[in-house]
C-alpha positions in Angstrom: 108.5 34.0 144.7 108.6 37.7 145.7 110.8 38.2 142.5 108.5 36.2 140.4 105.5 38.5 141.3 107.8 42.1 140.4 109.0 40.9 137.0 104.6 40.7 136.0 103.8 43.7 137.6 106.4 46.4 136.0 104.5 45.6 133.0 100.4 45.3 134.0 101.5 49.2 135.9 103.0 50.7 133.0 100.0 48.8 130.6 97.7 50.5 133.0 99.1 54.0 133.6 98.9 54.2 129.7 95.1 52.7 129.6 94.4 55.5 132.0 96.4 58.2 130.6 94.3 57.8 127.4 91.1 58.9 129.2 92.5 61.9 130.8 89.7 64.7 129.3 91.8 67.7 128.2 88.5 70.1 128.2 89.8 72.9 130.7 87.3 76.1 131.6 86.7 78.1 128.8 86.3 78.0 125.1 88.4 75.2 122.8 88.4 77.2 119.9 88.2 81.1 119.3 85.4 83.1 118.2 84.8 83.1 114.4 85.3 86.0 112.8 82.2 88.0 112.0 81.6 87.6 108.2 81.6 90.6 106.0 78.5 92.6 105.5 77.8 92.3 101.7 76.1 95.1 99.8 74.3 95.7 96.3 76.6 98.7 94.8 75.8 100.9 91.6 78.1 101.4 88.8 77.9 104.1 86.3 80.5 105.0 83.7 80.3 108.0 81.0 82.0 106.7 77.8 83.7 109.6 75.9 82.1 110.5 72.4 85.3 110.0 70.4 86.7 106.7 69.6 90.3 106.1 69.9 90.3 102.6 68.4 89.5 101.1 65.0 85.8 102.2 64.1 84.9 98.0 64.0 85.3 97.7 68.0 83.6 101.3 69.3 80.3 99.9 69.8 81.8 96.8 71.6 80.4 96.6 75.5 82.2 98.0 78.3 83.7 96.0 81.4 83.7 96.8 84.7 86.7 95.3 87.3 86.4 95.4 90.9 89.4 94.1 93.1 86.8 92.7 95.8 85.8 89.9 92.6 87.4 87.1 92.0 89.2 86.6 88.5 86.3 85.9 85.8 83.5 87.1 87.7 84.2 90.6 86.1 81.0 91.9 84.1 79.5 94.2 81.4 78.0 96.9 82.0 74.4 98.2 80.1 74.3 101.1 77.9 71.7 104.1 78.3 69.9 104.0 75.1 70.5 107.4 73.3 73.8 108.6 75.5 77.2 107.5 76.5 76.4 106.1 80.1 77.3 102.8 81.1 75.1 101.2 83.8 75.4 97.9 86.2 75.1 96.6 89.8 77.6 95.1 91.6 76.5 92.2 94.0 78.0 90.8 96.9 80.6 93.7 97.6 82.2 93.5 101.1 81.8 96.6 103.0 85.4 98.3 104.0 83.8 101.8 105.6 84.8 103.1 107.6 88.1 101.8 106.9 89.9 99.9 109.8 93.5 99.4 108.5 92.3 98.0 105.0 93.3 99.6 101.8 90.4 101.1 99.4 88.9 99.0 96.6 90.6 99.5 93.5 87.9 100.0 90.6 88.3 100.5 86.5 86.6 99.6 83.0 87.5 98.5 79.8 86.4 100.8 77.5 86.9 99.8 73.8 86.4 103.5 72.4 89.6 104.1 74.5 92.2 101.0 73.2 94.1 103.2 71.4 95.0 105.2 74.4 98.3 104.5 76.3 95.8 103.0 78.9 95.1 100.0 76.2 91.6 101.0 76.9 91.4 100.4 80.7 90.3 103.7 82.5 88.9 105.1 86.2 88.0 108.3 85.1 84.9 109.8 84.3 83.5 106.3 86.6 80.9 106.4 89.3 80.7 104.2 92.2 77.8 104.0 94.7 77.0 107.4 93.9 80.4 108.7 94.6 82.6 110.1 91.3 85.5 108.3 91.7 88.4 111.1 92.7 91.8 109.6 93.4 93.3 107.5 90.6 96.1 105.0 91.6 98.6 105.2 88.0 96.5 107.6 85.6 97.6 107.4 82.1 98.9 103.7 82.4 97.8 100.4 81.6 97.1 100.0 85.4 95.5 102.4 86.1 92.5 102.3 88.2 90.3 104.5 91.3 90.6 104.2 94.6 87.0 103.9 96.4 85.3 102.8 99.8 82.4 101.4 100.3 79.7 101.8 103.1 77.1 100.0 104.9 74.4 101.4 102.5 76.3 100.4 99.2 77.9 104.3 98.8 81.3 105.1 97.7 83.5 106.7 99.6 86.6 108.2 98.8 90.0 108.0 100.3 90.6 110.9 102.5 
């Protein structure tokens, strides 16, 4: 009989120890997960572009509008900028714009227009110069004269441009 009795309990122990082993609570001191990250502070930021007087296109497309890029947007959510009645300025806000100032190992935003006066330029009418961000003239340009080329900008906590140093 003593054999009879150790065949049926191998199995109700090993049933047991895993019914039990189930509930064993895994929550040790501390936290379970890590802290989120802190989400970006998002600013308003100006943009203002002077649009040379000569147009190096076909005369049909010079009074087309002018584009502004930001490599903080997302593809399509690029946007035109408003003329200054009476001059060559180019005006418009940009919304939502992380803030990367002071910089903390990130590289500056790069920024540029498409200009239509300019689309018979080697540039195809992309361009950084003479382009204004958060108050800040846009100094270093990243490929000048090419297709790619754009300006290389900060921005602060206020919605300011910064250059690179």
């Amino acid at each position: 009989m003593a054999s009879g009795v150790g065949r049926f309990t191998g199995p109700f122990l090993l049933l047991g120890l895993l019914v039990t082993g189930g509930c064993y609570d895994f929550n040790l001191a501390g936290p379970e997960d890590p802290d989120p990250l802190p989400a970006p502070r998002l600013v308003s930021v100006t943009i203002e572009y002077r649009q040379p007087e000569a147009c190096f296109n076909d005369t049909s497309h010079c009074d087309d509008l002018v584009v502004f890029f930001g490599s903080w947007m997302r593809p399509g959510a690029e946007f035109f900028l408003q003329a200054d009645p009476g001059s060559h300025v180019w005006t418009g806000v940009a919304h939502g714009v992380p803030v990367n100032f002071p910089p903390t190992g990130g590289e500056p935003y790069s920024v540029r227009v498409f200009d239509p006066r300019l689309r018979g330029l080697l540039t195809e009418g992309f361009s950084a110069e003479r382009l204004e961000i958060g108050g800040q003239i846009v100094l270093r340009i990243d490929r000048p004269g090419g297709k790619n080329e754009a300006g290389l900008i900060y921005i602060d906590e206020n919605g300011l441009g910064r250059n690179p140093y």
